[in-house]
N, C-alpha and C positions, 0 to 999 in steps of 0.2 A: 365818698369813694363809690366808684360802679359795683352792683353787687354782681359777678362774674357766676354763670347756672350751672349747674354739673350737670356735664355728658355723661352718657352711656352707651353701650353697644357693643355687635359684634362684629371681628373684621377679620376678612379670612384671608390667610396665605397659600393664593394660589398659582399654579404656572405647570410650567410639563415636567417631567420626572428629573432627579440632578440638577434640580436648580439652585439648592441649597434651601428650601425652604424650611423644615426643620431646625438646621443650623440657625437660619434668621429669628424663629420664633424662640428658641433658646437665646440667645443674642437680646433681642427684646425684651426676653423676662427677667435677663439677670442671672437667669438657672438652666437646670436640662430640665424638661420637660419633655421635649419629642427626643425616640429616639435617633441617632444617625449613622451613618454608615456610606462608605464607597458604590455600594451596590444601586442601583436604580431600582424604585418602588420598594422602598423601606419602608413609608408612611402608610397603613391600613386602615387606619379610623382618623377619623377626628376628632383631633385633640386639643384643648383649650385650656390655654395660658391666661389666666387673668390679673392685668397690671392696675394698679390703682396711682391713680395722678392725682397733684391736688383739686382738681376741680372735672376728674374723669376717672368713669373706672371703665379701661379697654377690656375684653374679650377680644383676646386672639385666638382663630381656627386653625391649625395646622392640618393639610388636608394630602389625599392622596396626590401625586404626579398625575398631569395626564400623557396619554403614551397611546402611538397606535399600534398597537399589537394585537393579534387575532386571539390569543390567547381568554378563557374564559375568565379566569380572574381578572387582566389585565381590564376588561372592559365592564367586568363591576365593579372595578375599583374606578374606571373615571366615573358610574354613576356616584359611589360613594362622597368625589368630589364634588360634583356637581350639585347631591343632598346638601353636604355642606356649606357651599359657596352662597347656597339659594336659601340658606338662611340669614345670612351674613348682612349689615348694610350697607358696609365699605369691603371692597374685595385690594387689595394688595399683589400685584400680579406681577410676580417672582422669575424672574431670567439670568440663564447662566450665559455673562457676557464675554467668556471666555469662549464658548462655545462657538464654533467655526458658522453651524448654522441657525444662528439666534434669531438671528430678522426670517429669516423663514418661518422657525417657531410662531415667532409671532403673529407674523403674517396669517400663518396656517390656524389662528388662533384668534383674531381678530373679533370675525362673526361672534365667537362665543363673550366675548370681552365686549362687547358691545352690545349684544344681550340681554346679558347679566345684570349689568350698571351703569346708570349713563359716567359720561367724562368725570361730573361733579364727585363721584363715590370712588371714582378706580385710581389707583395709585400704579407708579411700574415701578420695580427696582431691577436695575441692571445688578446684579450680584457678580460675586467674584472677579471685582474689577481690578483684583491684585496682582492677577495673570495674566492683563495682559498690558498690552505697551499702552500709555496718557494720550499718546495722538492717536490712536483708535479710537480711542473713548468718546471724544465731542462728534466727530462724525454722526456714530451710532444713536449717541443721545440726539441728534438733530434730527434723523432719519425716524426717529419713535416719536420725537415730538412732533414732528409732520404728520402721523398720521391721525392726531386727534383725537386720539382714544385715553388720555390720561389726563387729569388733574394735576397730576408734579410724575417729573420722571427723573429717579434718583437714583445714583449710582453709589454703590457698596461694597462693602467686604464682609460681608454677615461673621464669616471665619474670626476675624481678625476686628472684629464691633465696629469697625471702622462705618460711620455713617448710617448709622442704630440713631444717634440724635437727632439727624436731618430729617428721619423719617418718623421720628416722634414727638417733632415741632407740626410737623402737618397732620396726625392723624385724626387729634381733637377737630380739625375745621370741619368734617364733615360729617361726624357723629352728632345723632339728637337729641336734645336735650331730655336729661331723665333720670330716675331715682338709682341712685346703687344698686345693682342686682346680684351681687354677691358679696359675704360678709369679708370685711377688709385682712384679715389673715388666712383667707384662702386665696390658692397661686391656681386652683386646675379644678374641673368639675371633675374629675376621674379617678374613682376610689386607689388606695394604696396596694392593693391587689392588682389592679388594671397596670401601674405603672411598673409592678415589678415584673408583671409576665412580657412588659414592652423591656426593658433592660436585659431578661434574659432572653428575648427574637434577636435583638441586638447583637449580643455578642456569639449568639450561631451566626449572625449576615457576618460577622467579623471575623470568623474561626473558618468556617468552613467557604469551599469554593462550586461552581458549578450550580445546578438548579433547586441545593438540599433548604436553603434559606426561603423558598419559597413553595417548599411541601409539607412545609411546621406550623404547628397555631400550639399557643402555650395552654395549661390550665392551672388556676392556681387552686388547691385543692384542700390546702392549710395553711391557717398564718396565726399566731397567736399574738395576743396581746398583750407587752409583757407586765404590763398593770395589773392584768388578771391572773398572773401563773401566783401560787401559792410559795413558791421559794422564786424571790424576789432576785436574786443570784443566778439564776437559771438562765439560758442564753435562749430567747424563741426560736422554735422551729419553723421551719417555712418550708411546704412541702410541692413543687410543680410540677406535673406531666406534662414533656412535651410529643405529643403528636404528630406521627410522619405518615408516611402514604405508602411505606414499604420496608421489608424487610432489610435490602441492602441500602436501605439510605437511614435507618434504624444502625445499622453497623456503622457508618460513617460517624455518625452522630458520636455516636457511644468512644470510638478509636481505637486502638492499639490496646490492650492492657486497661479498658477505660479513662486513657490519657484523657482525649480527646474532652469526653463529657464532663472530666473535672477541670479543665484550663477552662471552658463556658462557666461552671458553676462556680469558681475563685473566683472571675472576674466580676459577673453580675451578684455573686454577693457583694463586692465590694462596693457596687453604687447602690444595691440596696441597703447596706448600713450607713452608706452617706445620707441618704434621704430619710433616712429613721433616725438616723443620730443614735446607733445602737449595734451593739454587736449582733446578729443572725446567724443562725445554723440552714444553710439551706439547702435541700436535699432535693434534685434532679432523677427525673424517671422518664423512660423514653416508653413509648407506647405505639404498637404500628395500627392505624386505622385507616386502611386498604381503600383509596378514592375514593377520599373525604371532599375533594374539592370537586365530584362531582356531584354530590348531595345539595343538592340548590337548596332545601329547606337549612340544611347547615352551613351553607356557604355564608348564605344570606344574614341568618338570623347573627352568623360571627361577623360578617362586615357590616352590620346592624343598619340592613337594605328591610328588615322587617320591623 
C-alpha cells in the first residue's frame, strides 16, 4: 500500500466585506469560531480555525473584508487582511454570488488575487448560492472560470454547509507536505479570553443599530478558572469592559433602565458557557475612551498591525 504524507498549512479566507466568510470558516470547522453578524466588517483579526484531516492538519484564516472606504479603520483593516492573506499558502477567495455586483468585486480584485497566489494556490467560492436562481449560477461560474485566476471555482451555501465537502476534497492538493503544527485537540490559536471579548462584539453588531458597533473594542479583565476557585460549586466570574468613543453612544450601549446592556450580556454569556461547557457569571462595564480610534499607537497594536 502507498504510504500517503501529511500535509500542513495555512489557508486563508479571503474576499470583500459580506461575503459570508466567517460563516464559511464556522461551516469548515464544524463550530463557531469567528464571530458573525448582518453588519459589514465584523471580522477584526485573524482568526484561525484548525481542522485535522487524516492525513492534514488545515489552518484556516478568517480575515477582515476588503472594502473601499475612506474611513481610517476601514483601510487598516484591509492591511490587516492583507498581513494575513501574506501568510497564508493557499488563499480561498470568498464571493457573495447573490450579490448584484459580484463580477465587478471581482474584477476590481483581480490584480490583487493574482498577486498574492498564483492559479495553483487560489480557490474561489461563489457563496450564498441559495439566493439566488440555478440558471444564473453556471453563467457566472463560466465568466470566473474564464478569467484564469482560480484552481476550482466552487459554489456554496456556507449558511446552509451546503458544499463545505466540495471544498474540502480540494484543499489538501495544494498544501505542502509537513509535520502537525498544532496539537490535535486544539480547534484555534486564540486564547479563551480573545473568543469571549469576540462573542460579546458580536452581540453589540446584533443589538444595537447605526455606527455604535464600530466605536467598541472589548477588554477582558477577569476570568477565573473554575479548577482553581476554592469552592468548587462556585459559578466563575468573568468580568469585560467595553469601550466606546463617547458619552452618548456609552448611553446607547447601556439602554433604557440598563435593558439594553443586559439583553448583550444574557446572550454572550450564553455562548460563552457553550464553549466552556460551564455555567459563568459575566459581568459587562461600559467605559468612554474619547477617540480611541484615532490613537494609531492603539488602534494598531489592537488590530495587531504592531
Amino acid at each position: 500500500m502507498k504510504n500517503t504524507e501529511f500535509k500542513s498549512g495555512f489557508v486563508g479566507i479571503v474576499g470583500p466585506t459580506n461575503s459570508g466568510k466567517s460563516t464559511l470558516m464556522n461551516a469548515l470547522m464544524g463550530k463557531k469560531i469567528s464571530i458573525v453578524s448582518p453588519r459589514v466588517q465584523t471580522t477584526y483579526h485573524g482568526v484561525r480555525g484548525i481542522l485535522n484531516k487524516k492525513n492534514a492538519q488545515v489552518i484556516f484564516t478568517d480575515t477582515p473584508g476588503y472594502q473601499q472606504h475612506p474611513d481610517r479603520v476601514a483601510k487598516l483593516l484591509n492591511r490587516v487582511a492583507d498581513k494575513n492573506a501574506s501568510e497564508c499558502e493557499v488563499l480561498v477567495w470568498t464571493f457573495d454570488a447573490s450579490n448584484p455586483r459580484v463580477m465587478h468585486q471581482i474584477h476590481k480584485l483581480k490584480k490583487k488575487i493574482s498577486q498574492f497566489k498564483s492559479k495553483e494556490y487560489s480557490i474561489c467560492v461563489l457563496n450564498k448560492v441559495d439566493l439566488i436562481p440555478k440558471l444564473s449560477l453556471l453563467p457566472m461560474m463560466d465568466e470566473v472560470i474564464k478569467m484564469d485566476l482560480f484552481k476550482h471555482v466552487i459554489p456554496m451555501s456556507a449558511r446552509k454547509s451546503d458544499g463545505v465537502d466540495s471544498l474540502l476534497s480540494v484543499i489538501n492538493e495544494p498544501l505542502p507536505e509537513g509535520p502537525q503544527l498544532y496539537p490535535t485537540e486544539q480547534v484555534t490559536d486564540r486564547p479563551q479570553s480573545f473568543l469571549m471579548s469576540e462573542f460579546i462584539r458580536e452581540k453589540i453588531y446584533r443589538a444595537t443599530r447605526q455606527e455604535l458597533p464600530y466605536s467598541v473594542w472589548i477588554e477582558m479583565e477577569e476570568w477565573q478558572d473554575p479548577d482553581e476557585l476554592e469552592n468548587k460549586k462556585k459559578v466563575p466570574t468573568y468580568r469585560a469592559v467595553i469601550h466606546v468613543d463617547s458619552d452618548s453612544r456609552k448611553a446607547i450601549l447601556i439602554g433604557k433602565g440598563g435593558e439594553m446592556l443586559k439583553r448583550i450580556g444574557t446572550e454572550a454569556r450564553k455562548e460563552i458557557e457553550t464553549m466552556l461547557g460551564h455555567q459563568v457569571c459575566l459581568k459587562l462595564f461600559v467605559d468612554v475612551q474619547k477617540d480611541w480610534k484615532e490613537n494609531s499607537r492603539q488602534l494598531n497594536s489592537y488590530l495587531e498591525l504592531e
